[in-house]
MARVEXVEX-491355 format. One line per 8 residues: their letters; for each residue x, y, z of C-alpha. Coordinates in nm, 2 decimals, m for minus. Each point is the difference from the previous one (the first is absolute). Layout:
BEGIN
a) X/Y/Z  ...
// end
This chain:
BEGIN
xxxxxxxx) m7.62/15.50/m15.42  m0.30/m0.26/0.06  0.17/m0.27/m0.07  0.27/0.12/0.30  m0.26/0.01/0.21  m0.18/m0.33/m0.07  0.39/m0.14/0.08  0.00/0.14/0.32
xxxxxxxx) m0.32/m0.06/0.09  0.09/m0.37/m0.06  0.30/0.02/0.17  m0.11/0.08/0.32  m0.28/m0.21/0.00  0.26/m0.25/m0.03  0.20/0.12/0.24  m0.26/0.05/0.26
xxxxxxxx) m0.14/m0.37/m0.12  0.38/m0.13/0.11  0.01/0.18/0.30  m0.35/m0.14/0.13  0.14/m0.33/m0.06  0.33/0.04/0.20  m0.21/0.11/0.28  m0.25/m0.31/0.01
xxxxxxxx) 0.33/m0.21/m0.07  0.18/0.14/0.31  m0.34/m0.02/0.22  m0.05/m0.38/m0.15  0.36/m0.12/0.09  m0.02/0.16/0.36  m0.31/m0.19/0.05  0.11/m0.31/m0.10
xxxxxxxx) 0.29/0.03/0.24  m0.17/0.07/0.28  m0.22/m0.31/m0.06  0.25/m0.20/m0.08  0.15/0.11/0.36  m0.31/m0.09/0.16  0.03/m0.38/m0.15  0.30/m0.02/0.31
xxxxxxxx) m0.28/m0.12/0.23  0.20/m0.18/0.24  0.17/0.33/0.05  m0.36/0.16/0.04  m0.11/m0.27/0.24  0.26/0.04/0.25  0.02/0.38/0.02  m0.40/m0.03/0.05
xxxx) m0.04/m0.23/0.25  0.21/0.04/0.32  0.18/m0.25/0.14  m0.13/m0.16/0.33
// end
């Protein structure tokens, strides 16, 4: 019966190790696309400064 226990302990560590590292994937890729949007800065330039 330890033994079972030591499995499952191990186990979910794993499993909460894997889902920690989904999250930080999901935040990372967000964040890269929103800086990668920002790199448009024509696009920024013209919506920032109004035309005369």
């Amino acid at each position: 019966m330890s033994t079972s226990w030591w499995g499952i302990a191990g186990g979910s560590a794993a499993l909460v190790i894997a889902a920690l590292s989904v999250v930080v994937h999901y935040r990372r890729e967000h964040r890269r696309q929103a800086l990668m949007r920002n790199l448009d800065h024509h696009d920024w330039w013209y919506r920032a400064v109004p035309r005369r």
